[in-house]
MARLUMVEX-182015 format. One line per 8 residues: number of its first residue (from 1); for each residue x, y, z of N, C-alpha, C. Coordinates in pm, 1 decimal, decimal comma. Example, Ala and Ser with C-alpha at 12.3 -4.5 7.8 and 13.67 -1.06 7.14 Angstrom:
1> 1319,0:-569,0:780,0:1230,0:-450,0:780,0:1320,0:-330,0:780,0 | 1285,0:-225,0:708,0:1367,0:-106,0:714,0:1290,0:3,0:787,0
END
This chain:
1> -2570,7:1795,0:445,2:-2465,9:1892,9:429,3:-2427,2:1894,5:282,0 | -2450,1:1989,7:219,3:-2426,4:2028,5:48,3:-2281,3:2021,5:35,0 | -2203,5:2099,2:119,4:-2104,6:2104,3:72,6:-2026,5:2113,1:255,5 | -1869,1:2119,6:259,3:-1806,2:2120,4:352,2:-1833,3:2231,7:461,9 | -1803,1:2318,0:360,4:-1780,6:2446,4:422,8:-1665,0:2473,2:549,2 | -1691,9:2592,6:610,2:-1632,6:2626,2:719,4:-1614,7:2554,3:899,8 | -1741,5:2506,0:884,4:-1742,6:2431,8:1003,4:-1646,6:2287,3:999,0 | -1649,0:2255,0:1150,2:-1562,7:2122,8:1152,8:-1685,3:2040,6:1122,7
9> -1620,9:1906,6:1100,4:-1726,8:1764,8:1053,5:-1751,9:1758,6:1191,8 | -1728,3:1761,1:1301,5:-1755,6:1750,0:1412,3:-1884,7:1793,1:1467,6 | -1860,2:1925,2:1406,9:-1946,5:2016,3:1504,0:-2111,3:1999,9:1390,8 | -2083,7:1962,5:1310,6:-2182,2:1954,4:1178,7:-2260,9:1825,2:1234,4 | -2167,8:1683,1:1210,8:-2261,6:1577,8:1315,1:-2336,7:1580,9:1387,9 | -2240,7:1660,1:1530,7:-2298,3:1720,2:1633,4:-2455,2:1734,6:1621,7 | -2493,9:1844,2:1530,0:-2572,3:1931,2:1509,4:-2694,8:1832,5:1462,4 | -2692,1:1755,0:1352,5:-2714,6:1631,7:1272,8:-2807,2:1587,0:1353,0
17> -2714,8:1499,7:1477,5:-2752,5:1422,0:1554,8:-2849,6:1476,1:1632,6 | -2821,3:1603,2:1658,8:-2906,7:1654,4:1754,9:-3034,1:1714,7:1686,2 | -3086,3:1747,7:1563,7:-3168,9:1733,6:1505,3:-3266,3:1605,5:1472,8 | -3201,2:1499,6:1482,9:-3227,8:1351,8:1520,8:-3302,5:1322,6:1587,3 | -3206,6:1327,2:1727,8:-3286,2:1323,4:1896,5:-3417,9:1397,7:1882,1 | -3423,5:1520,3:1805,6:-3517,8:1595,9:1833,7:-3656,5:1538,8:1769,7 | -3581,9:1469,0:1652,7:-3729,6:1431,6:1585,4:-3776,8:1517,6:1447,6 | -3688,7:1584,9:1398,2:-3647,0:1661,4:1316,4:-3618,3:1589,3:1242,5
25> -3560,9:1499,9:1233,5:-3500,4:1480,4:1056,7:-3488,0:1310,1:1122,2 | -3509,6:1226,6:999,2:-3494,4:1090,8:1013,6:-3330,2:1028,1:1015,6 | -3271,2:1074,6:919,9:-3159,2:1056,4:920,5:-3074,4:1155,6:809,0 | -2963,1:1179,0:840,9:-2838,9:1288,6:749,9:-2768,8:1202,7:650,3 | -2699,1:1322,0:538,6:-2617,1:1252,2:470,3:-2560,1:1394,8:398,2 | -2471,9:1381,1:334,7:-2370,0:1439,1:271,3:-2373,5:1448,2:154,2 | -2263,7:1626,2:78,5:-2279,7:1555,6:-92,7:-2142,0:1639,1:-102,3 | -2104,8:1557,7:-213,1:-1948,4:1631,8:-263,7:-1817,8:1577,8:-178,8
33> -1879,1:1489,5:-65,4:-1771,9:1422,5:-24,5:-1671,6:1308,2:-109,6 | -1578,6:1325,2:-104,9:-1486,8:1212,8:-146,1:-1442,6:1130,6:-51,7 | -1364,2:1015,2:-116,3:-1329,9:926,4:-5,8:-1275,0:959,2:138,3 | -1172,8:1023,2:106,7:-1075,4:1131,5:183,8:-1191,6:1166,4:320,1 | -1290,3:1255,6:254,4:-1331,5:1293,7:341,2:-1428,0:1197,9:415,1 | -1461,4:1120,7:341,7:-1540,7:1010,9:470,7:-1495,3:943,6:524,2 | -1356,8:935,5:539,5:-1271,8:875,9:593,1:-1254,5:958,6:718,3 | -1268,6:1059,0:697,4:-1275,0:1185,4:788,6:-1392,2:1215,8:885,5
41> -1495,0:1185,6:840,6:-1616,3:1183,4:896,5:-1647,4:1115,6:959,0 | -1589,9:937,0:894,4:-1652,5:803,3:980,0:-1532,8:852,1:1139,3 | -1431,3:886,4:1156,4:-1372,5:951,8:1254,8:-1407,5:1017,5:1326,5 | -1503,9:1133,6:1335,0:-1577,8:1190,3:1431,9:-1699,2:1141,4:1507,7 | -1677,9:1140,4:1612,4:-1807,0:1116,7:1706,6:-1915,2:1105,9:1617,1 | -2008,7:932,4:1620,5:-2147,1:938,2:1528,4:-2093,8:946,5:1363,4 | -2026,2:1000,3:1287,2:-2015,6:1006,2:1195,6:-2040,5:907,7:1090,0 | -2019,8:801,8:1133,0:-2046,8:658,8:1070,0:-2203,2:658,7:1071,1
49> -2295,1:760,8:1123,1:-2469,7:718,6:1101,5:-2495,3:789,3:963,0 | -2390,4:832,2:855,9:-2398,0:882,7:790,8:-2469,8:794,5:660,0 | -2585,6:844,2:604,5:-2660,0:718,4:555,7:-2623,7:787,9:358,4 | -2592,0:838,6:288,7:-2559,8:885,7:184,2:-2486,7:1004,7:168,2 | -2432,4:1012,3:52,9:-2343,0:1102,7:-49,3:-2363,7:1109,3:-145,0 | -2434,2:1230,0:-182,2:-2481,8:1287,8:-304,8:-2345,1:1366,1:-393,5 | -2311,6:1300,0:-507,0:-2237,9:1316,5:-531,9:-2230,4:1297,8:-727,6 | -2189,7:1417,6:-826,0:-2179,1:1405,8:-946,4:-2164,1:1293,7:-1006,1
57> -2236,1:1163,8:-1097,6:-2203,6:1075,6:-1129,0:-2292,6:1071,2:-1258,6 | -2231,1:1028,0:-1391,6:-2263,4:973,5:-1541,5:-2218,2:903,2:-1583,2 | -2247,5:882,8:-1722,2:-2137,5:844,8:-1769,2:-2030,7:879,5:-1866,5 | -2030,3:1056,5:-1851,3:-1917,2:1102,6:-1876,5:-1875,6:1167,1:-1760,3 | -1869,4:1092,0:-1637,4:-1810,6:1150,8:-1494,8:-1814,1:1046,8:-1461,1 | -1705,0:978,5:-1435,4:-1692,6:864,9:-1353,1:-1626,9:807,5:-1254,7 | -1531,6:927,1:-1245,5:-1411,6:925,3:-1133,3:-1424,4:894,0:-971,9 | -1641,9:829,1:-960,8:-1660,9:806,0:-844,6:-1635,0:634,4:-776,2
65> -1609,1:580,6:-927,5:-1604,0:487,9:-953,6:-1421,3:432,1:-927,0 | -1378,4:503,3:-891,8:-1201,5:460,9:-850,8:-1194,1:432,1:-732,9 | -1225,0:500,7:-632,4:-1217,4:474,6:-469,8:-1362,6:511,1:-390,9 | -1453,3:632,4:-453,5:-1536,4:651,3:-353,6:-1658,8:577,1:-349,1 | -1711,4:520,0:-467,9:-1825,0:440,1:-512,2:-1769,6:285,2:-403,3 | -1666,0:219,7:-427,0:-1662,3:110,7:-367,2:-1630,1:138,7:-167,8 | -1589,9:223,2:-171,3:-1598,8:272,8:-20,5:-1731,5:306,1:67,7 | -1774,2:376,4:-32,2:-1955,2:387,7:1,2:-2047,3:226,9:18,3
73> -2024,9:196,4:-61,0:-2108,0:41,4:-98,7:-2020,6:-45,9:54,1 | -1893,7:-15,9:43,0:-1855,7:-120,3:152,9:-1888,0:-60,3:308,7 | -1915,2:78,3:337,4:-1973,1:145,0:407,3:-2139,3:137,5:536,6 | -2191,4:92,3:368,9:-2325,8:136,6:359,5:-2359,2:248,5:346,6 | -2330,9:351,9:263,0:-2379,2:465,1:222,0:-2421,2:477,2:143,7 | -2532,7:523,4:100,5:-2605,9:503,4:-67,7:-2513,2:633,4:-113,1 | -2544,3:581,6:-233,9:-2462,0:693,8:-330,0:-2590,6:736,6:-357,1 | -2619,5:902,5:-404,7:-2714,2:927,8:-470,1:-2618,5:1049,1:-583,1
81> -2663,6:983,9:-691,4:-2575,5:1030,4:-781,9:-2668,9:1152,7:-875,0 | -2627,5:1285,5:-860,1:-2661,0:1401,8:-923,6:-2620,5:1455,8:-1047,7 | -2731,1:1474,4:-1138,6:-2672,6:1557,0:-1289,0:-2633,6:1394,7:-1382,4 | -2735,1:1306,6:-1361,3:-2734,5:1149,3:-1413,6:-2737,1:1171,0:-1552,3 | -2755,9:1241,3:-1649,3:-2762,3:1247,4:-1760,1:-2674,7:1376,7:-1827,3 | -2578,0:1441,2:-1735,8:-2484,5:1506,5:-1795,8:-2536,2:1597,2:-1838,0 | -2582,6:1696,7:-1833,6:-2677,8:1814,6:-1896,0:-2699,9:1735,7:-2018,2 | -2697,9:1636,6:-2061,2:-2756,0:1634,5:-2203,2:-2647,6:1583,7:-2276,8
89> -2554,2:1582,6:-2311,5:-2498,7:1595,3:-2397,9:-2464,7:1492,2:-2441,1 | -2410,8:1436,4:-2359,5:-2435,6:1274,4:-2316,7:-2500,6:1199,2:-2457,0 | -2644,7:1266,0:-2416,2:-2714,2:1196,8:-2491,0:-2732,2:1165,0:-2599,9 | -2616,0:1193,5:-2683,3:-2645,5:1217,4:-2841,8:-2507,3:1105,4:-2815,9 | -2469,3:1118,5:-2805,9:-2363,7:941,0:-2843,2:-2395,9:826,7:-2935,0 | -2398,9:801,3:-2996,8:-2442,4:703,3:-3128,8:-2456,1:593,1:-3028,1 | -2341,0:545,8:-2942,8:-2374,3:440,4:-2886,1:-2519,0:385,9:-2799,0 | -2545,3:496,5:-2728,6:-2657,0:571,3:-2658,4:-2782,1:526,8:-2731,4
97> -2770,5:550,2:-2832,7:-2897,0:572,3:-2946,7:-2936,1:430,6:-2949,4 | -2813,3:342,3:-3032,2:-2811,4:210,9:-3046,4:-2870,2:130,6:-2952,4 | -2850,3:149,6:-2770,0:-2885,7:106,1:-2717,6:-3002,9:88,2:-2645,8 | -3042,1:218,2:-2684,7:-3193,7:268,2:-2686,5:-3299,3:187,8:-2765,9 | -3194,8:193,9:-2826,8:-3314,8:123,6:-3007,4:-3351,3:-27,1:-2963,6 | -3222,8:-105,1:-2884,0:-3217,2:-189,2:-2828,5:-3316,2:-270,7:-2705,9 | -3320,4:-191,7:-2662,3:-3422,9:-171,2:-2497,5:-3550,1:-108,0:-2533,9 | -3553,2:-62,5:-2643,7:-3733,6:-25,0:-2638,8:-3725,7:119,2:-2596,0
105> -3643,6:211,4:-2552,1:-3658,4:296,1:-2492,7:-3588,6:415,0:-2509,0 | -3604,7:502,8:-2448,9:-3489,8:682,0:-2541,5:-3327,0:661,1:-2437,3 | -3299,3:752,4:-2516,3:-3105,4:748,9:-2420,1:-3135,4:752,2:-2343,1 | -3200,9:840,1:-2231,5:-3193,6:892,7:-2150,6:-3218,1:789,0:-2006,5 | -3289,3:682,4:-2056,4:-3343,3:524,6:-1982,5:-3214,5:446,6:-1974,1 | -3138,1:476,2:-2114,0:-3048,6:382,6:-2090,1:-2913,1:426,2:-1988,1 | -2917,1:560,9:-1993,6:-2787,7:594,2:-1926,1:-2834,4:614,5:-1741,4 | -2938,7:634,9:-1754,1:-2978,6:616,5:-1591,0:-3030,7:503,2:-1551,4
113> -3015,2:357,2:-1622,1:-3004,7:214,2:-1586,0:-2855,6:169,4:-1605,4 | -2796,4:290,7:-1661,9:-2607,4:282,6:-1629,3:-2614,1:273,5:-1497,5 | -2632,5:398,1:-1475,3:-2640,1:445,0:-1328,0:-2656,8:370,4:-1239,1 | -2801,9:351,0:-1253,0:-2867,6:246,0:-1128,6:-2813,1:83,2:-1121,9 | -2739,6:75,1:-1241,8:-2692,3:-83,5:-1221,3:-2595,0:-81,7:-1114,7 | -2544,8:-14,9:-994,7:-2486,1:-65,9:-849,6:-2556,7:-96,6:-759,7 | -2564,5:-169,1:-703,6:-2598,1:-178,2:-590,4:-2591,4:-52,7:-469,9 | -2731,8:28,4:-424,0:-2641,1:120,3:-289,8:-2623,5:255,1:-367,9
121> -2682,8:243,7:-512,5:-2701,9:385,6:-583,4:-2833,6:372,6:-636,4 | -2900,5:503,5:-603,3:-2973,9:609,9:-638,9:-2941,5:751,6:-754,9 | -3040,3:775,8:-799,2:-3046,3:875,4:-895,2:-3163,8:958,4:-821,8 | -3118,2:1109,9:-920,2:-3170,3:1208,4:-919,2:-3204,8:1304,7:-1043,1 | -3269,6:1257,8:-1143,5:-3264,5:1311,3:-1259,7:-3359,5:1429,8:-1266,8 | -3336,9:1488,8:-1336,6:-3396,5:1659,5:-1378,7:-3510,7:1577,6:-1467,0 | -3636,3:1602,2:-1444,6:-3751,2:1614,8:-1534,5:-3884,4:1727,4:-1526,3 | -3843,3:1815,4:-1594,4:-3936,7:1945,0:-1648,1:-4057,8:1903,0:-1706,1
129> -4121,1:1760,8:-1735,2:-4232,3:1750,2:-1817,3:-4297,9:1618,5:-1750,4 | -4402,1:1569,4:-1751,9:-4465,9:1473,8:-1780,9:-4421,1:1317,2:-1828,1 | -4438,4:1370,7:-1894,3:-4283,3:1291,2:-2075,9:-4134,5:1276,3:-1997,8 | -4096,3:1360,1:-1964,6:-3957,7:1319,0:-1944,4:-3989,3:1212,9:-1812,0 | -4060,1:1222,1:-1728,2:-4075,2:1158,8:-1584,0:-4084,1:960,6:-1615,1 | -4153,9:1014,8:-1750,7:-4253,7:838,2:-1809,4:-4151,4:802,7:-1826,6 | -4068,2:850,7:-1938,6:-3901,0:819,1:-2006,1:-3801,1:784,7:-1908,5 | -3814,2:863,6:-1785,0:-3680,3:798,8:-1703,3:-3753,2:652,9:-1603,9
137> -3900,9:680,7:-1611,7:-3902,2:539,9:-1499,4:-3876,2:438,0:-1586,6 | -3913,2:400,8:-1720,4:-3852,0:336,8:-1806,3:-3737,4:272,4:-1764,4 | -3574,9:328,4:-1739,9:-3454,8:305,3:-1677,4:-3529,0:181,3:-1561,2 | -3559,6:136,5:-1510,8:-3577,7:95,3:-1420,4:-3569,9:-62,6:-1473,0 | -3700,9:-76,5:-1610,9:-3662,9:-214,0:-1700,3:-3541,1:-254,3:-1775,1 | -3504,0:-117,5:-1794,0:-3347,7:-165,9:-1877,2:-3281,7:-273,9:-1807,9 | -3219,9:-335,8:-1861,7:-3135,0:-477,7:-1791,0:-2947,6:-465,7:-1912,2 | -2878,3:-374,6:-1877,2:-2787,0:-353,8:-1961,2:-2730,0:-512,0:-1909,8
145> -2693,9:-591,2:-2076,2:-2614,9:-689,1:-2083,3:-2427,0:-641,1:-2060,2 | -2344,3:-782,0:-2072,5:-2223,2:-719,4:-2068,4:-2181,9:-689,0:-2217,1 | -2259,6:-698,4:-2277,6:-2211,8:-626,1:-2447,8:-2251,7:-515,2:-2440,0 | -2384,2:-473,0:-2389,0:-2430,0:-312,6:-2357,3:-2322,2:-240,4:-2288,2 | -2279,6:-279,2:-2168,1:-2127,5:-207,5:-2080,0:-2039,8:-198,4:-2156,0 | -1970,0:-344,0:-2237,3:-1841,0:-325,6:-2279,3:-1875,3:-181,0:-2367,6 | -1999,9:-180,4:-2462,5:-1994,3:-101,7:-2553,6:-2020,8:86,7:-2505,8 | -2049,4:76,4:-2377,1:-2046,8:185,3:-2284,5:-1974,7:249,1:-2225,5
153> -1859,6:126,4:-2215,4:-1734,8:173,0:-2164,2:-1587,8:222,2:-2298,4 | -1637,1:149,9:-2410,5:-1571,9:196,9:-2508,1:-1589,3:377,2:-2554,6 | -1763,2:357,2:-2533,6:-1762,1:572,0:-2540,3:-1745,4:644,4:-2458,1 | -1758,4:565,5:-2278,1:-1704,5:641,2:-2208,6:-1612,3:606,5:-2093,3 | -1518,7:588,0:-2132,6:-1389,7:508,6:-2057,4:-1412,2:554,3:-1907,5 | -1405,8:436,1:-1844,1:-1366,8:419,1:-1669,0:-1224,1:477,3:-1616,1 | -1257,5:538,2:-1503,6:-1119,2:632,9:-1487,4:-1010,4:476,9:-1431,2 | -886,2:563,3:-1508,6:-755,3:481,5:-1509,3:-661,6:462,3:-1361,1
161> -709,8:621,1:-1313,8:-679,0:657,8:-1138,5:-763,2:714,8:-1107,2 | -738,5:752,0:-930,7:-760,8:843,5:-922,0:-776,6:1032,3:-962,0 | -916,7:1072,9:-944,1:-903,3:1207,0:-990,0:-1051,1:1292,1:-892,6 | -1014,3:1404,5:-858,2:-1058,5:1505,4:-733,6:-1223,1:1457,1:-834,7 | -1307,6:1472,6:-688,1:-1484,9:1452,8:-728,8:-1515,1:1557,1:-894,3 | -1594,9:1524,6:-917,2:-1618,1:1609,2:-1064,0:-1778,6:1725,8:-954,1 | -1795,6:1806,7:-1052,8:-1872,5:1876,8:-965,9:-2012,5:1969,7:-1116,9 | -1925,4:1961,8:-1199,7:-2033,0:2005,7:-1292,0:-2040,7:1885,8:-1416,2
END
């Protein structure tokens, strides 16, 4: 389910499940949900077989990281986190660079071994080339130290509260 929409979570499960039984689909999951709402979901009949939430996450979006990231993980829901490199822009951060230079590898490795350093998260990165595909499996060796974070979290600060899912 992409997004909420009009239907009840009920009747959406429902449906889920019964695509299931059928042999249709291995298992469901969700995107754009917030805590709120899986709180809402694990409530309906079955709702708890809910196996991920695809949901905006970088590291200039991080607001998944206040309540819904640790709710998921305590869940069991993988996070699969969409738009991992921020259209880009991201990527030009001096810090970024540095850490690149660091690891052997381009920004783009280092900020989607941001990513992947939880436990119970997945990525989904955009690659148009060849080249870009080599560059992100890269991310996979990164091993960010806690001087790499602290200095990650200095360019892109961890949310202070709560704040509604980010979406672009």
């Amino acid at each position: 389910m992409h997004w909420r929409g009009s239907h009840p979570l009920a009747e959406t499960v429902e449906a889920f499940e019964a695509l299931k039984k059928a042999g249709k689909i291995r298992n469901w999951g969700v995107s754009n949900l917030d805590a709120g709402d899986l709180d809402e979901l694990a409530s309906v009949p079955n709702g708890s077989n809910c196996v991920s939430d695809q949901v905006l996450y970088h590291l200039g979006s991080r607001g998944i990281e206040w309540q819904l990231l640790p709710k998921c993980q305590k869940s069991k829901i993988m996070v699969m986190a969409y738009s991992p490199l921020g259209q880009g822009p991201i990527l030009r951060k001096p810090a970024l660079g540095r850490l690149a230079s660091k690891h052997n590898c381009d920004a783009a490795a280092v900020a989607l071994a941001w990513v992947l350093r939880h436990p119970g998260v997945v990525t989904i990165p955009k690659a148009t080339q060849p080249d870009h595909v080599r560059a992100n499996v890269k991310a996979v060796d990164v091993k960010l130290d806690a001087e790499d974070l602290a200095a990650l979290d200095a360019t892109f600060p961890p949310p202070k509260r709560g704040s509604p899912l980010g979406m672009t």
